[in-house]
C-alpha positions as CSV (number, residue, x, y, z in Angstrom):
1,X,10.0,-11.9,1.2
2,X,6.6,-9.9,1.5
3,X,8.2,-6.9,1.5
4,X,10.4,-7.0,-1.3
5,X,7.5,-8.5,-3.2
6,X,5.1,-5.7,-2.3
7,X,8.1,-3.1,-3.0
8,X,9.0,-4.8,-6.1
9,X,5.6,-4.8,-7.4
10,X,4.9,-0.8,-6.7
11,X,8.1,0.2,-8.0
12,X,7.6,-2.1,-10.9
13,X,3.6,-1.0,-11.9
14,X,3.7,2.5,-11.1
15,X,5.7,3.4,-13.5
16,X,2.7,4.3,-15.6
17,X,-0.5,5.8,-14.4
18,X,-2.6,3.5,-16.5
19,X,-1.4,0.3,-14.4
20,X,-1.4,2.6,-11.5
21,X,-5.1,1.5,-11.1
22,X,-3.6,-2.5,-10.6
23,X,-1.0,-1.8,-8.4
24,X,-3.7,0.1,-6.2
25,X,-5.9,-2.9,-6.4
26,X,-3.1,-5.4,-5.6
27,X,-2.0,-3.5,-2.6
28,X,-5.7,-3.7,-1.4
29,X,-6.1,-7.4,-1.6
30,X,-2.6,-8.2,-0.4
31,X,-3.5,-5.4,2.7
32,X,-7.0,-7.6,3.2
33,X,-5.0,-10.7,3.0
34,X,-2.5,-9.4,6.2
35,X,0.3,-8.1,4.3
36,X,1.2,-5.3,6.4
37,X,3.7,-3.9,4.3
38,X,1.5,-3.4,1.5
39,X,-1.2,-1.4,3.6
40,X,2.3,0.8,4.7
41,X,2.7,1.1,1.0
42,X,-1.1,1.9,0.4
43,X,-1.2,4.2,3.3
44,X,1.7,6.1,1.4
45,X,0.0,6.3,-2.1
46,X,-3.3,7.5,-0.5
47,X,-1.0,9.9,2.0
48,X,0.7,11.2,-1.5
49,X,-2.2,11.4,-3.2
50,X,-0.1,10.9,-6.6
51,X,-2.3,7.9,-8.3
52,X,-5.3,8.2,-5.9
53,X,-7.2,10.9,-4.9
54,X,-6.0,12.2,-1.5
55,X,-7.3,9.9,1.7
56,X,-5.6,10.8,4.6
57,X,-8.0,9.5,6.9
58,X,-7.6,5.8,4.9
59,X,-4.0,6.9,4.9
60,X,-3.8,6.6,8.9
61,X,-5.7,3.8,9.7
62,X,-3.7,2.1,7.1
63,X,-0.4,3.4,8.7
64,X,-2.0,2.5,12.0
65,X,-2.7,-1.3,11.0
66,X,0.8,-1.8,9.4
67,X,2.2,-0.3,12.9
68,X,0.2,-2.8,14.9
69,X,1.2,-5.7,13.3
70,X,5.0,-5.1,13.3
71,X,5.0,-4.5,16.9
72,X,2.9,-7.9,17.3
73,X,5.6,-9.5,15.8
């Protein structure tokens, strides 16, 4: 249900760059909060550098913690 909430919500805010800034934030907090498919989705944004400035650095640790957790599971 995380993940189609956290896909939902990306597809859904990104649409425009001026809400580009929330679905950033929201992907944060719901990464912080242990929703590992939203720091895959962060680690994407950063990787892509399309609404944030490029971070690829952020973008693999990001990558890296959404990898752990699946294969914890």
């Amino acid at each position: 249900m995380k993940k189609i909430f956290s896909l939902a919500l990306l597809v859904a805010f990104l649409a425009t760059s001026a809400k580009a800034d929330d679905i950033i934030s929201t992907l944060e907090k719901q990464c912080d909060t242990g929703d590992f498919t939203a720091c895959d989705n962060l680690g994407c944004e950063y990787s892509r550098g399309e609404y944030v400035e490029p971070d690829y650095k952020k973008a693999k640790k990001l990558f890296e913690m959404a990898c752990e957790a699946n294969n914890a599971e």
